[in-house]
C-alpha positions, 0 to 999 in steps of 0.5 A: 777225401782229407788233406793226407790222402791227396795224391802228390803233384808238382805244378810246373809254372811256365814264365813268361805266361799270359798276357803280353804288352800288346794285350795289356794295352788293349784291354787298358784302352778299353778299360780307360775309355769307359772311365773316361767317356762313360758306358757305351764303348763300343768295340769292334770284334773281341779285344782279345781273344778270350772269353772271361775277359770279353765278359768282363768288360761287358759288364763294365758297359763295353758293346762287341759287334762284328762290324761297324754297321752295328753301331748307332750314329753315336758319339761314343767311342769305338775301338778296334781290337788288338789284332788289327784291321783293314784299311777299309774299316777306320774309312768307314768309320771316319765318313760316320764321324765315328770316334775311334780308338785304335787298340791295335798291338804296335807289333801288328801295326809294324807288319802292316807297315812293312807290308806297304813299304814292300808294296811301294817298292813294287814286290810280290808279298807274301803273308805267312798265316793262317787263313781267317784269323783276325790279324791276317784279315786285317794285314791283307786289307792293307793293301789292294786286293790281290797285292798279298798271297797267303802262306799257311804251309811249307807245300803252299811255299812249295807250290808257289809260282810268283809272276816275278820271283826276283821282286818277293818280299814276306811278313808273318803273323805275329801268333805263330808256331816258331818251328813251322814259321821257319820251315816255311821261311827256310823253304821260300829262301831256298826257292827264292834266295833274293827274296826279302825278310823283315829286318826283325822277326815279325813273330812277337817277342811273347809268342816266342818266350811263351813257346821257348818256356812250353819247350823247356817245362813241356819234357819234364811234365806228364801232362800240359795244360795251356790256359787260353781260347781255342780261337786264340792262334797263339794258345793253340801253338803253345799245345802244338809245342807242347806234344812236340817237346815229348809230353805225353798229354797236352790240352787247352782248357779256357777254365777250371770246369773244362779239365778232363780230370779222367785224363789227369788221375795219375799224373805226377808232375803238371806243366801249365802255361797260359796263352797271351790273352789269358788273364792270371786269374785263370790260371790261379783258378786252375791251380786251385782246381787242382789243390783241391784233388792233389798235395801241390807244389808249384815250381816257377820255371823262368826261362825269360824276363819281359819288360816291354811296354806299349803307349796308349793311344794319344787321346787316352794318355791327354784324357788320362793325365786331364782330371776327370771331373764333372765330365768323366761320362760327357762328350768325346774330344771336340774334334774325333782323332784319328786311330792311332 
C-alpha cells in the first residue's frame, strides 16, 4: 500500500497519560540503586506493573522474586515495589540485616498511615478495593489481622453489619474507578452518616487526571486504545471509563503487536491513553503502528497539567549527591537504613 492510498486517521492523544510521580520515582530507585551499588538488585514483586518496563530493568541486573525468601543472604540492596507492602515484609528483611529500599509511592504510604491512626483511634476500617491486588494486600498488613474489612462493591457496602456502626472510618485504593469509588463512598454515608473519610481523597491525583482526559476524548473517538498491563488496576479502570463515556470500542493493548487490527479497519478517529505504569515509548510505538496503515494526524487533547514530584529514599539522595567513584559497585552504607 503507498502513502496516498492510506486511509485517514485522527489519533486523539490523551494528556496527562502515563507514567505518574509515583512510578517515576520507583523505577529511579531502581535504577539509581544499580548505579550505585552494582548488579544485583534485587526486587520484591514487580516495581511497576508492567512488562517492558520489569524486562528493561532485568537487563540492567535488577532480580524480581515474589518473596523475600528468595534472595540470598546478600548485601545487595533490595527493593520493594511501588505498591506498598505488609508490615510483616521490611521485618523479615531487617532480622536478615537486609538492606532495604523502600520504593513505595508517598501516596500508598499516606493510606497506610491514616489506616493506623484510624486503628489507634479504635475505629472499624474499611478498605475500599480490590481483593488480591498488590497495594490492598500491602494496606491490610498494616494492621492486625481482622483490623481491615475489605469493600470491592456498592452490594458489599450494602451488606455490611459493622460491630460498632458509630466508630467506622474508610480509605481506598489509590488505582481506582473514580465513579465506582463514589458509589460506594455515597452508599456507606448514607448507611452510616458518622463514618470517617480521608481528609483528602485517597484515589491519586493521576488516576483521577487519567480517567478525567478518557471521559472527555473517549466520546469523540470511534475506538480507545489504553496503553498499560492487564494486572495494572489503574489500566484497566482507564477502559472501563472509556466504554462508559460512549465509545463504541475500547481495549488495553501492552504493545504494538497485541492491536486486533480486525477490529480497528474502519475506524476514523482513535483516542490512545496509556496507564500510569506505561512508559512513552510504548505509545510512540503504537502510534508508529498505526502511521504504518492510516494518514494520521495526532491532536494533543490536555485537560490537566501535572507537576508533582516525589523525593528519593534518603539513602539514594546522599549516594546521589556523593561521587561515584572507585566504589560505585562496593559495598552498601556501614549501617543498612532503614525503608523509607
Amino acid at each position: 500500500m503507498n502513502a496516498k492510498a492510506k486511509p485517514p486517521l485522527k489519533i486523539l492523544l490523551c494528556s496527562p497519560r502515563g507514567f505518574c510521580a509515583g512510578v517515576d520515582r520507583a523505577i529511579q530507585i531502581v535504577e539509581l540503586a544499580l548505579e550505585r551499588f552494582g548488579a544485583p538488585v534485587y526486587v520484591r514483586h514487580e516495581i511497576v506493573h508492567n512488562r517492558y518496563v520489569v524486562d528493561s530493568l532485568k537487563a540492567k541486573g535488577a532480580v524480581f522474586v515474589d518473596e523475600l525468601d528468595e534472595i540470598p543472604d546478600t548485601d545487595a540492596p533490595v527493593v520493594f515495589s511501588a505498591h506498598g507492602v505488609a508490615k510483616s515484609v521490611p521485618e523479615a528483611a531487617a532480622k536478615r540485616n537486609l538492606f532495604q529500599i523502600d520504593a513505595t509511592c508517598p501516596l500508598v504510604t499516606k493510606v497506610h498511615r491514616e489506616a493506623q491512626i484510624h486503628h489507634r483511634k479504635g475505629r472499624e476500617i474499611l478498605l475500599i478495593g480490590h481483593a488480591g491486588h498488590p497495594e490492598v494486600i500491602g494496606t491490610m498488613g498494616q494492621l492486625p489481622d481482622g483490623a481491615v474489612t475489605l469493600i470491592e462493591t456498592v452490594e458489599d457496602a450494602q451488606r455490611l453489619d459493622p460491630a460498632r456502626p458509630e466508630a467506622l472510618a474508610y480509605v481506598t485504593q489509590t488505582t481506582l474507578s473514580v465513579d465506582d469509588t463514589a458509589a460506594i463512598v455515597a452508599e456507606l454515608q448514607r448507611r452510616f452518616p458518622d463514618i470517617t473519610g480521608p481528609h483528602k481523597e485517597d484515589i491519586c491525583y493521576a488516576t483521577t487526571n487519567r480517567q478525567e482526559a478518557v471521559k472527555v476524548v473517549a466520546p469523540r473517538a470511534d475506538a480507545t486504545l489504553v496503553v498499560g498491563a492487564p494486572n495494572s488496576s489503574n489500566s484497566m479502570r482507564l477502559v472501563e471509563v472509556a466504554l462508559r463515556a460512549g465509545c463504541a470500542r475500547a481495549a488495553l493493548v501492552q504493545r504494538a503487536s497485541d492491536i486486533d487490527w480486525s477490529v480497528h479497519g474502519d475506524i476514523e478517529t482513535l483516542a490512545i491513553t496509556a496507564g500510569a505504569s506505561a512508559p512513552e515509548v510504548l505509545v510512540e510505538e503504537i502510534i508508529g503502528a498505526f502511521a504504518e496503515r492510516y494518514a494520521i494526524d495526532v491532536e494533543t487533547v490536555s485537560t490537566a497539567e501535572e507537576t508533582i514530584a516525589f523525593n528519593l529514599p534518603k539513602a539514594l539522595r546522599e549516594d546521589r549527591a556523593q561521587d561515584r567513584g572507585p566504589d560505585r559497585a562496593g559495598t552498601r552504607p556501614a549501617r543498612a537504613p532503614a525503608a523509607e
